[in-house]
C-alpha beads as a LAMMPS data file, in Angstrom:
LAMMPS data file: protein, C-alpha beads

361 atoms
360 bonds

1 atom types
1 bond types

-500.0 500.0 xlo xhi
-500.0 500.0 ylo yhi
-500.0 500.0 zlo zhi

Masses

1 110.0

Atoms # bond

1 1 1 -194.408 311.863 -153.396
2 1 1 -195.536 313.154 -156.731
3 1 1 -198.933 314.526 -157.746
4 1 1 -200.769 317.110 -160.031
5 1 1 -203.662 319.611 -158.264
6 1 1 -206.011 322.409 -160.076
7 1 1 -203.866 325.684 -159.228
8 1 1 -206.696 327.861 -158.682
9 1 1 -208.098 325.059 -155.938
10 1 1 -204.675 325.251 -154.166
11 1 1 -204.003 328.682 -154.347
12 1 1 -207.295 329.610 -152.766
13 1 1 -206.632 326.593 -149.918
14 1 1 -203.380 327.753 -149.293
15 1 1 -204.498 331.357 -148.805
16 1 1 -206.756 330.244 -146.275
17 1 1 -203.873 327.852 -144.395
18 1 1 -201.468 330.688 -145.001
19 1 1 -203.400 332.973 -143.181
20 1 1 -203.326 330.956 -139.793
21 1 1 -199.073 330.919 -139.669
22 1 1 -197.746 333.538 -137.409
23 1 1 -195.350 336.130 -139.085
24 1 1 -192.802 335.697 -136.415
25 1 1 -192.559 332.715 -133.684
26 1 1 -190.072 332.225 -131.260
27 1 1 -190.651 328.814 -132.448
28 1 1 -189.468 329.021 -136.309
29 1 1 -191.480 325.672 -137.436
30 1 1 -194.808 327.093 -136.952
31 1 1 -193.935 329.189 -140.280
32 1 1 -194.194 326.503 -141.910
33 1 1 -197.372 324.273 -143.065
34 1 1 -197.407 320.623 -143.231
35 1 1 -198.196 319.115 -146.529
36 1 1 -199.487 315.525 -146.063
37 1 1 -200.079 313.396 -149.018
38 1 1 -202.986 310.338 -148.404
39 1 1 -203.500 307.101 -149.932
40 1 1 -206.905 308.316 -151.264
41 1 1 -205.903 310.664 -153.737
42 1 1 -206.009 313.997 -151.360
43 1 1 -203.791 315.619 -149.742
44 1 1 -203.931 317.502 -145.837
45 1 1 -203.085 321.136 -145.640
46 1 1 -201.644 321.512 -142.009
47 1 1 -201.124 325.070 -140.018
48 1 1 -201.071 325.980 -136.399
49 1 1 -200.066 328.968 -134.524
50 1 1 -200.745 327.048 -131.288
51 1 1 -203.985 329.006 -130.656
52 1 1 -205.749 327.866 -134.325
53 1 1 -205.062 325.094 -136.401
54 1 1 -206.316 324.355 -139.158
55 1 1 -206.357 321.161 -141.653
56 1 1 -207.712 321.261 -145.324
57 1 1 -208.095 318.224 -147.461
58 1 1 -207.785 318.964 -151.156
59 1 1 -208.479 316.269 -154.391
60 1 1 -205.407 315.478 -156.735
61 1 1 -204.882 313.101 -159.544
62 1 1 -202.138 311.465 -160.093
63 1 1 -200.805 310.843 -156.193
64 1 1 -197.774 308.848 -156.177
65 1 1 -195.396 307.585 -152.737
66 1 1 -197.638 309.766 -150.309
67 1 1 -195.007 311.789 -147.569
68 1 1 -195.301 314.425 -145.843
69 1 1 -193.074 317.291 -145.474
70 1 1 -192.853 320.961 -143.703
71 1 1 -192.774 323.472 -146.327
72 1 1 -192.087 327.654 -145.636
73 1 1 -196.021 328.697 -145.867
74 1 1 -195.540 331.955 -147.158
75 1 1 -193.347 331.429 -149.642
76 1 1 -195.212 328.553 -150.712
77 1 1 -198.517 330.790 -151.585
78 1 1 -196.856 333.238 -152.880
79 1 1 -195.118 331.074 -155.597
80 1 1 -197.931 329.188 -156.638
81 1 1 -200.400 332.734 -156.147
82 1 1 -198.292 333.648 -159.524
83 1 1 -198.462 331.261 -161.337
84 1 1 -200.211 331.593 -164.916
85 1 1 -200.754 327.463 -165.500
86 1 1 -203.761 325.887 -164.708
87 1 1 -202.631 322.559 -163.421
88 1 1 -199.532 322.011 -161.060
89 1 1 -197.338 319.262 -160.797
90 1 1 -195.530 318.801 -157.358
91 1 1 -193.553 316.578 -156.325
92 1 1 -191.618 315.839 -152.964
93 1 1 -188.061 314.437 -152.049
94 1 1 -185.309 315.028 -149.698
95 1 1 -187.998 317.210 -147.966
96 1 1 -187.862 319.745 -150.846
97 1 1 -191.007 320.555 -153.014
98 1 1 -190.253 321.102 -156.915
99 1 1 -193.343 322.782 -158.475
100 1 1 -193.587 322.493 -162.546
101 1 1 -195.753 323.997 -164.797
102 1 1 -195.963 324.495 -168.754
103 1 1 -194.178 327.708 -167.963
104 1 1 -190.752 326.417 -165.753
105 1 1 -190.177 325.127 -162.006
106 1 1 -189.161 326.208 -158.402
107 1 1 -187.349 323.747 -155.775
108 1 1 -188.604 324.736 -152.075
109 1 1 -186.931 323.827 -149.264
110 1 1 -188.631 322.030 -146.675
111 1 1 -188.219 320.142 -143.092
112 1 1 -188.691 317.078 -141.391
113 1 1 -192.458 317.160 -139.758
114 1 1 -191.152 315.258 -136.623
115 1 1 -190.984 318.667 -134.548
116 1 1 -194.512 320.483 -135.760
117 1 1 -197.065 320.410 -132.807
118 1 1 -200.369 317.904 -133.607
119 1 1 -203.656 319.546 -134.351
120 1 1 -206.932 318.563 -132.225
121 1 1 -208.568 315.585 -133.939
122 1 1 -212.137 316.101 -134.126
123 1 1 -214.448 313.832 -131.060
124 1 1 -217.146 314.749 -128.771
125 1 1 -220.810 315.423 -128.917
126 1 1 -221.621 317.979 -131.632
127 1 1 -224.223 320.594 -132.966
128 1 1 -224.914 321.483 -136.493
129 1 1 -225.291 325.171 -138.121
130 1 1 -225.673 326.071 -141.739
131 1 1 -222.740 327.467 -143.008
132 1 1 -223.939 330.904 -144.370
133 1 1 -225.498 331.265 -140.376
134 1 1 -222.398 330.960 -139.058
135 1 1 -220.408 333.320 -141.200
136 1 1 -223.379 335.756 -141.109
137 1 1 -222.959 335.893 -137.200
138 1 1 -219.538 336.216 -136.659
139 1 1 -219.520 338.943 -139.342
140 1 1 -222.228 340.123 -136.899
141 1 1 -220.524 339.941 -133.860
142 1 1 -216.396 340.508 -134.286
143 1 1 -216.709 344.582 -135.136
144 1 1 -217.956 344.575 -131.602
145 1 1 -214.988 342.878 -129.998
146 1 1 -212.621 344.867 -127.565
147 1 1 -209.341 345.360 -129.137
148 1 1 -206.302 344.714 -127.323
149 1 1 -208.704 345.050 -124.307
150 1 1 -207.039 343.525 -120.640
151 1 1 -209.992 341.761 -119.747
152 1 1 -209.572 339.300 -121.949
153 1 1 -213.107 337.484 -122.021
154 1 1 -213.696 340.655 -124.189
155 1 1 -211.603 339.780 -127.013
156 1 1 -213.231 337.339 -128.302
157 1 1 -216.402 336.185 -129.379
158 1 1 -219.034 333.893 -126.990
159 1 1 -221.221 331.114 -127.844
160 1 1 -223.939 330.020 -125.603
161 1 1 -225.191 326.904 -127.074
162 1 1 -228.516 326.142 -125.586
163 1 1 -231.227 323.505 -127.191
164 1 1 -231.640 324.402 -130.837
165 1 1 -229.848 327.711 -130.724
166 1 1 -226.685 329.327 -130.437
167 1 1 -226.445 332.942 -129.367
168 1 1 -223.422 334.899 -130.865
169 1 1 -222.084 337.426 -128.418
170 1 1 -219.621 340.119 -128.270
171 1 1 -219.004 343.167 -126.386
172 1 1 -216.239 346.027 -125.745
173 1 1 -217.924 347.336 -123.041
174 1 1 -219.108 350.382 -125.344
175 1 1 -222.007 348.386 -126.966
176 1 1 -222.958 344.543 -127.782
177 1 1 -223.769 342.678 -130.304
178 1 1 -226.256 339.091 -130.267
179 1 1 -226.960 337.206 -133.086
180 1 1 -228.982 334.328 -132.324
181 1 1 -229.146 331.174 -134.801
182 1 1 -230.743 328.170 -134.969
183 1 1 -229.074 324.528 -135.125
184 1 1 -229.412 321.069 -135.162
185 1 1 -228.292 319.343 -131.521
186 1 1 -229.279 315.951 -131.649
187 1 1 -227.368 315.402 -128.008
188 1 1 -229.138 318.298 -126.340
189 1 1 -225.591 319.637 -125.790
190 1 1 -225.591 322.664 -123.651
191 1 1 -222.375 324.217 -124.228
192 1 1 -220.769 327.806 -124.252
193 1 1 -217.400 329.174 -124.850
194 1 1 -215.270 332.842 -125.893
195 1 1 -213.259 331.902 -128.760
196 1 1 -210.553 334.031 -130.317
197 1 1 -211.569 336.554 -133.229
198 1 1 -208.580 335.538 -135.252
199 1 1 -210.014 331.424 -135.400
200 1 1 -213.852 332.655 -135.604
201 1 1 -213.115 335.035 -138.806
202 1 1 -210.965 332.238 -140.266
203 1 1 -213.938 329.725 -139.819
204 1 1 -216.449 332.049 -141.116
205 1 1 -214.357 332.236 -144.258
206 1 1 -214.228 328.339 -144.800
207 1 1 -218.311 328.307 -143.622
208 1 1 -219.854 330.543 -145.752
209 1 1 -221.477 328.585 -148.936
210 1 1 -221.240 324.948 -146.501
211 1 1 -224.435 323.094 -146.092
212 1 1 -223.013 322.309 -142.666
213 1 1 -220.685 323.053 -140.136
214 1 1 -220.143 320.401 -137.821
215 1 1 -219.127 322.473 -133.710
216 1 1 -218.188 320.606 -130.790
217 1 1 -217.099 322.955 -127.658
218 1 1 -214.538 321.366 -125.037
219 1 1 -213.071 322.728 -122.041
220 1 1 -209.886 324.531 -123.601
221 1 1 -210.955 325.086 -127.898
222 1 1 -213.750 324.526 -130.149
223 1 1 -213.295 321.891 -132.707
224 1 1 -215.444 322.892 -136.111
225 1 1 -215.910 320.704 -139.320
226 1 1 -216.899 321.689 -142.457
227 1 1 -216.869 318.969 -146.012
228 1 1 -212.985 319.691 -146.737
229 1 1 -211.655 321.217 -143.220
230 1 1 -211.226 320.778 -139.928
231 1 1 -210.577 323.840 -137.302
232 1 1 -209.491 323.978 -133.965
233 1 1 -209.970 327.394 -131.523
234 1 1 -208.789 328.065 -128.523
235 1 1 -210.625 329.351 -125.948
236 1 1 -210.390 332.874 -124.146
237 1 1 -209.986 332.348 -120.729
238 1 1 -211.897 334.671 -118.366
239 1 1 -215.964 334.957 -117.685
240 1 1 -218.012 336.413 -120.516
241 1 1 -220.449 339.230 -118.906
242 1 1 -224.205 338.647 -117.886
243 1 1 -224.803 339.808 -121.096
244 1 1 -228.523 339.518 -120.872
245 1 1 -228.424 342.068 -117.694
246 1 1 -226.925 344.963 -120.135
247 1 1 -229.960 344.570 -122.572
248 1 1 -232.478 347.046 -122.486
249 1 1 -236.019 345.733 -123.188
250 1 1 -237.869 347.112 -126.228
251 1 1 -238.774 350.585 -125.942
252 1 1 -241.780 352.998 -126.756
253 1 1 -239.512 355.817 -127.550
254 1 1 -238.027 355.623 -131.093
255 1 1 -237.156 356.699 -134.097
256 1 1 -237.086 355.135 -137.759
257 1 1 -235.164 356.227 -140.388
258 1 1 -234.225 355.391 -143.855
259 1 1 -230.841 353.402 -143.238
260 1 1 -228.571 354.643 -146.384
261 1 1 -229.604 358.078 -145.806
262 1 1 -228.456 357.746 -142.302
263 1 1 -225.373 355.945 -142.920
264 1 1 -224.244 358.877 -145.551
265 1 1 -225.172 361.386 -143.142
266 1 1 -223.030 360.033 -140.204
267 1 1 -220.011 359.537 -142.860
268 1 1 -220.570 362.942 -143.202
269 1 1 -221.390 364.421 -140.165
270 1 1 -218.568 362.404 -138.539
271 1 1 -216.012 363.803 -140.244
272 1 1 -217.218 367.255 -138.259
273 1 1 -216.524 365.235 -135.087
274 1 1 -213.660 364.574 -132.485
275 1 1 -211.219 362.410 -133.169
276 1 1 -210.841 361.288 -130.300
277 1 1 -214.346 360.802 -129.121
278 1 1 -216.353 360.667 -132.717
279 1 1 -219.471 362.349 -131.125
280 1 1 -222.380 362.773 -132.922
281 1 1 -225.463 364.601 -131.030
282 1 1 -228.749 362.791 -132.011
283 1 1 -231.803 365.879 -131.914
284 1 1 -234.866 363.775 -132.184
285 1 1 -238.202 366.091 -132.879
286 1 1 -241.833 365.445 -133.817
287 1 1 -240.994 363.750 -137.639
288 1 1 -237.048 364.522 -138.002
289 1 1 -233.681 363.174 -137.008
290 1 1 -230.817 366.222 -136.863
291 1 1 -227.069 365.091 -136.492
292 1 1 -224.683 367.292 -135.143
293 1 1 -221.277 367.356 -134.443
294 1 1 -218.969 370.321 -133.400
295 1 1 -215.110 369.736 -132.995
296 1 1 -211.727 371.278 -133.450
297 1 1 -212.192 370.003 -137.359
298 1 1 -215.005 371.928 -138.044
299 1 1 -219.115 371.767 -137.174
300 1 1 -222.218 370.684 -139.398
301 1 1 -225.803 369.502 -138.699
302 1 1 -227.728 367.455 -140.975
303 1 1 -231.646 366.669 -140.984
304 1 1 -233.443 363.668 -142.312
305 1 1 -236.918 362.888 -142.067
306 1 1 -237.663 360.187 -139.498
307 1 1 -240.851 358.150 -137.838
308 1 1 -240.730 359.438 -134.477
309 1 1 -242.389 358.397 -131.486
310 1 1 -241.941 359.716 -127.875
311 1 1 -241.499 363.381 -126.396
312 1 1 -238.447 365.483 -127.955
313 1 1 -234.819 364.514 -127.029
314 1 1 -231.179 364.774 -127.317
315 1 1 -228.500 362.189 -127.519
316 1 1 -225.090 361.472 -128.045
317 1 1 -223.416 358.380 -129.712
318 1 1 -219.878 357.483 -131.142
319 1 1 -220.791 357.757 -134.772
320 1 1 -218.336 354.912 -135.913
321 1 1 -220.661 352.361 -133.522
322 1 1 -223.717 352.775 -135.449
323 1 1 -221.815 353.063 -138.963
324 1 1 -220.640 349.337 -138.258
325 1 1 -224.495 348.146 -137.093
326 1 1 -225.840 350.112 -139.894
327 1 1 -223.475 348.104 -142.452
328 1 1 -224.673 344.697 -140.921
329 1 1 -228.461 345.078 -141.564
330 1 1 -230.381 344.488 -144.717
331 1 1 -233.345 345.741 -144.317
332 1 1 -234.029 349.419 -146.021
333 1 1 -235.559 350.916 -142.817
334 1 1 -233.776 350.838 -138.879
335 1 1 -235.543 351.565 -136.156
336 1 1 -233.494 352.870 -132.473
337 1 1 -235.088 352.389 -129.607
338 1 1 -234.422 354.821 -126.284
339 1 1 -235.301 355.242 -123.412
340 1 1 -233.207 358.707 -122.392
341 1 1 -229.990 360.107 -122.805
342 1 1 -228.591 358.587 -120.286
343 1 1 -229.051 354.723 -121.054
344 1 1 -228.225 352.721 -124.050
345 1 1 -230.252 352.560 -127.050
346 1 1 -231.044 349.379 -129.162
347 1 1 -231.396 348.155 -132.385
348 1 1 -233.538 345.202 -134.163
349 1 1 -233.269 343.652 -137.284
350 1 1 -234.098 339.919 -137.237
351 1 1 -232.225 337.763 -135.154
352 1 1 -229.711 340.725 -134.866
353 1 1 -229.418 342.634 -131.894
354 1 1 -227.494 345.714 -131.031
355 1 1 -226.913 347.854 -127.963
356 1 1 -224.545 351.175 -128.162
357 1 1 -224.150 353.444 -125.450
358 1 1 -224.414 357.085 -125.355
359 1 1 -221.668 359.355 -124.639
360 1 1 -222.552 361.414 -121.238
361 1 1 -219.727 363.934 -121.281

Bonds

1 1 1 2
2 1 2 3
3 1 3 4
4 1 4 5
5 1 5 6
6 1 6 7
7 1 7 8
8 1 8 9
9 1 9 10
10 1 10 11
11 1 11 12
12 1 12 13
13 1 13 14
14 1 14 15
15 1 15 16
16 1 16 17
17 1 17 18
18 1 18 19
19 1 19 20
20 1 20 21
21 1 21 22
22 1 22 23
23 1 23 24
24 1 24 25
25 1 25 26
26 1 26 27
27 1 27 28
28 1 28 29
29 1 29 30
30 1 30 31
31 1 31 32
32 1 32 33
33 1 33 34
34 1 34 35
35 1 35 36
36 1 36 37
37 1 37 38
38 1 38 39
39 1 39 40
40 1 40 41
41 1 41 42
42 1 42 43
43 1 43 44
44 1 44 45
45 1 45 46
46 1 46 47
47 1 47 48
48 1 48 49
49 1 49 50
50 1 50 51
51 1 51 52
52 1 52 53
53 1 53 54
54 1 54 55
55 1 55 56
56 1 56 57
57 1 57 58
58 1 58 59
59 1 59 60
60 1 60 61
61 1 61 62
62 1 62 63
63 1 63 64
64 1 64 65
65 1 65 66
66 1 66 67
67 1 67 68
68 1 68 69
69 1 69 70
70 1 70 71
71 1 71 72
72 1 72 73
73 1 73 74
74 1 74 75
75 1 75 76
76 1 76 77
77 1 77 78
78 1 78 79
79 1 79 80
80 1 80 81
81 1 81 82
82 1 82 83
83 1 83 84
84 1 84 85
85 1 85 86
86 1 86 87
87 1 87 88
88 1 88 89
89 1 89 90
90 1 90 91
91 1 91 92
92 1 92 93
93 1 93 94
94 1 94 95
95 1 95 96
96 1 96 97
97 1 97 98
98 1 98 99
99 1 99 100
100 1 100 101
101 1 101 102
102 1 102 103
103 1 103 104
104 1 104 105
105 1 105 106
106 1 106 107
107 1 107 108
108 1 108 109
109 1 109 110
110 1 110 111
111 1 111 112
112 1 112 113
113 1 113 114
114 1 114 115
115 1 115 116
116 1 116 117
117 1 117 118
118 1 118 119
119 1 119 120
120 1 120 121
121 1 121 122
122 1 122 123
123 1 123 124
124 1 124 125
125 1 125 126
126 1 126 127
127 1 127 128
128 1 128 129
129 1 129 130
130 1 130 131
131 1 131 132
132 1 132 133
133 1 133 134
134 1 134 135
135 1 135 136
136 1 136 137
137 1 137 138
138 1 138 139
139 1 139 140
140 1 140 141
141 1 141 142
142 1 142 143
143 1 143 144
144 1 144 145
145 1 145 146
146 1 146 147
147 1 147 148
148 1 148 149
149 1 149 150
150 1 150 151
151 1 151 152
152 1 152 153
153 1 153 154
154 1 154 155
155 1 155 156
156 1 156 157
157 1 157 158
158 1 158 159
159 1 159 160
160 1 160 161
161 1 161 162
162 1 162 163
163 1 163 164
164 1 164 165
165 1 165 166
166 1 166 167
167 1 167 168
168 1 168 169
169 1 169 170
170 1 170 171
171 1 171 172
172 1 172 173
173 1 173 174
174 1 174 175
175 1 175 176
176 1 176 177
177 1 177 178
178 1 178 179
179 1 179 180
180 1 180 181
181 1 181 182
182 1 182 183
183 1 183 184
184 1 184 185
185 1 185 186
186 1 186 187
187 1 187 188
188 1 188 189
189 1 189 190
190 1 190 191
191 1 191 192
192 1 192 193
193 1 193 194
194 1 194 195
195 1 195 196
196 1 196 197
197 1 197 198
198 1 198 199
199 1 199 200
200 1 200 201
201 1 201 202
202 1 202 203
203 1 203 204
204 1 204 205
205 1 205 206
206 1 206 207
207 1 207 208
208 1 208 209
209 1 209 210
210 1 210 211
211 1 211 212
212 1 212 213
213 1 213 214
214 1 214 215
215 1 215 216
216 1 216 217
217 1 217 218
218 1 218 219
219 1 219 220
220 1 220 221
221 1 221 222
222 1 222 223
223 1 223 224
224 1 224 225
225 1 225 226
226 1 226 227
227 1 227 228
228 1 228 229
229 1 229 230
230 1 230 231
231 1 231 232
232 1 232 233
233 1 233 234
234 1 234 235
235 1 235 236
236 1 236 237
237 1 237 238
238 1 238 239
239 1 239 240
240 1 240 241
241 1 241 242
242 1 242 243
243 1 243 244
244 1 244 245
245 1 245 246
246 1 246 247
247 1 247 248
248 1 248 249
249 1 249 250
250 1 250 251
251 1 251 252
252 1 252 253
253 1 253 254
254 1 254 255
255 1 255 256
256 1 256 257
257 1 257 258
258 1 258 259
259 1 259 260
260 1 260 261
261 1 261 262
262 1 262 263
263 1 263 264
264 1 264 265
265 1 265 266
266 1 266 267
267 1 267 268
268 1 268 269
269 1 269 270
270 1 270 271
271 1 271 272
272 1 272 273
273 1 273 274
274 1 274 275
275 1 275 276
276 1 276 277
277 1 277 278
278 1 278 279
279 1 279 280
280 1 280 281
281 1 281 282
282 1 282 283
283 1 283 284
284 1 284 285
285 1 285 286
286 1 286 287
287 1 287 288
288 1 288 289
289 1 289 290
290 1 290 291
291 1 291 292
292 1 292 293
293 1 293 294
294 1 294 295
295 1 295 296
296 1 296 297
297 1 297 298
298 1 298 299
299 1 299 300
300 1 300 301
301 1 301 302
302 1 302 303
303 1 303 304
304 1 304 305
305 1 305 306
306 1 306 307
307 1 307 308
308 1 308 309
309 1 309 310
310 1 310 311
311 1 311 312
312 1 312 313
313 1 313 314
314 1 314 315
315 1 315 316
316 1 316 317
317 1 317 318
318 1 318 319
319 1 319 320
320 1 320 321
321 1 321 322
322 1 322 323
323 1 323 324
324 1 324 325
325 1 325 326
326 1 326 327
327 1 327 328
328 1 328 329
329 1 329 330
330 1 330 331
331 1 331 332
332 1 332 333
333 1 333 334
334 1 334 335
335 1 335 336
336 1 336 337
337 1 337 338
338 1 338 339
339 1 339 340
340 1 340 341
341 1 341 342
342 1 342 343
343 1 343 344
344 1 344 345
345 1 345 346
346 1 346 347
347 1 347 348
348 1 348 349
349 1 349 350
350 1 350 351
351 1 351 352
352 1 352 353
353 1 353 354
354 1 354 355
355 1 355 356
356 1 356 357
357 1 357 358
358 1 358 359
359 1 359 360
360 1 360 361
């Protein structure tokens, strides 16, 4: 097989393939992609840690014999990450890759693809998002994943997919967030899934700027199709939580800020707090917001001017939880909704919603 690809279009593919192989396997061929020539001029990026795959189909010109052949994936991007040419020439034989450019050539080593594991072929009823919605909720959604968390169902990130919209979902038990889109589901599918963080971030990279992503949810991954890639996820097993049970309804009681001024002042503030606990006391008074924070690294208090409505109150929140809502919404003004110390507060900001609880200790 012989053929000659735009460097800066592989490099950025194989970054994305790349990213799927597992450092270390117990099963050495998974760190390696599959590199599939095609009759039609393209060839099929291949990579699969057994929990994601993913497939990318790339143009070339000049495709001669299509093969295929297992190549070492990080060594591959590396080598052609640093190259200076614009145009590569590759060519395969003996299951080694040579790689030419104006400037000299590597051989690569490669393997017989008869022992890699398939990848999910794409079939079932299906739903359509725009691509920038679903990168926008995922990026929405996976700061508020548990980490490393035992119940698994909490490591990932649920989709409810119910008539023309698709509710984004995650939770560590600490707070949640819901993003809630809108898509095309010509099969009034009714599906729902927790899919791992590692294959939702990985879509959301190949999604954002698509017209379309093409999902279809089955009983163990979720398929996903964009123009030049297909992805498969598996899913988490374990029940999601009743989710809608842990969201407190809009409130009376709030106060509305100015968001950058609030984000520098908990950057601040927070670096007064615990390290273990990152508290932050909330002082909410007729027309101001104080921050306070009082730890073995020191003590501070800050006071911005704030909309407030509702008697006086005091409050305590893991600073670090509203830093990562407060990065997520665009708007210049945020509004927090509470009911009392004791329960958790909320914030709005278009199809975004948050819920953080307080710290009662």
């Amino acid at each position: 097989m012989e053929f000659t690809i735009n460097k800066n279009i592989f490099s950025e593919a194989l970054s994305l393939v790349a990213a799927v192989v597992p450092e270390r396997s117990a099963r050495a061929v998974l760190q390696n992609l599959m590199l599939t020539g095609n009759e039609d001029s393209t060839i099929t990026l291949s990579a699969t840690d057994l929990e994601i795959g993913l497939q990318m189909t790339l143009d070339v010109t000049n495709m001669d014999s299509p093969s295929q052949v297992l190549l070492p994936a990080s060594r591959l991007n590396a080598l052609v990450k640093g190259s200076f040419a614009d145009e590569l020439q590759i060519s395969v034989q003996d299951y080694k890759a040579e790689i030419r450019t104006k400037q000299g050539r590597f051989q690569v080593p490669g393997l017989d693809v008869m022992d890699y594991p398939s990848i999910s072929e794409f079939a079932g009823n299906s739903v359509f998002i725009h691509g920038d919605d679903f990168a926008d909720a995922v990026q929405k959604t996976v700061f508020a994943t548990a980490k490393g968390d035992t119940r698994y169902a909490l490591n990932g990130i649920y989709i409810n997919i119910i008539d023309g919209q698709a509710e984004f979902v995650a939770s560590d038990t600490h707070r949640l967030s819901l993003v809630s889109k809108k898509v095309r589901n010509p099969d009034a599918v009714q599906a729902e899934g927790i899919l791992l963080t590692k294959g939702m971030t990985t879509l959301a990279r190949l999604a954002a700027g698509a017209e379309v992503v093409e999902l279809a949810i089955s009983a163990n991954e979720m398929l996903a199709k964009t123009a030049n890639a297909t992805v498969s996820i598996r899913r988490v097993e374990g029940m999601f939580p009743r989710y809608h049970d842990v969201i407190p309804p809009k409130s009376d009681m709030h106060v509305t800020v100015k968001k950058d001024e609030l984000l520098r002042s908990l950057h601040s503030i927070g670096l007064m707090s615990s390290d273990e606990s990152k508290s932050v006391l909330f002082t909410i008074t007729d027309g101001a917001l104080t921050l306070s924070a009082s730890s073995e690294n020191g003590e501070g208090n800050l006071t911005l001017d704030a909309d407030t409505v509702g008697a006086p109150m005091e409050i305590k929140f893991n600073f670090t939880f509203l830093v990562d809502v407060l990065k997520n919404i665009a708007e210049d003004q945020v509004m927090i909704q509470f009911k009392d110390a004791d329960n958790p507060a909320r914030v709005d900001s278009g199809d975004f919603m948050y819920v953080i609880m307080p710290i009662n200790r």
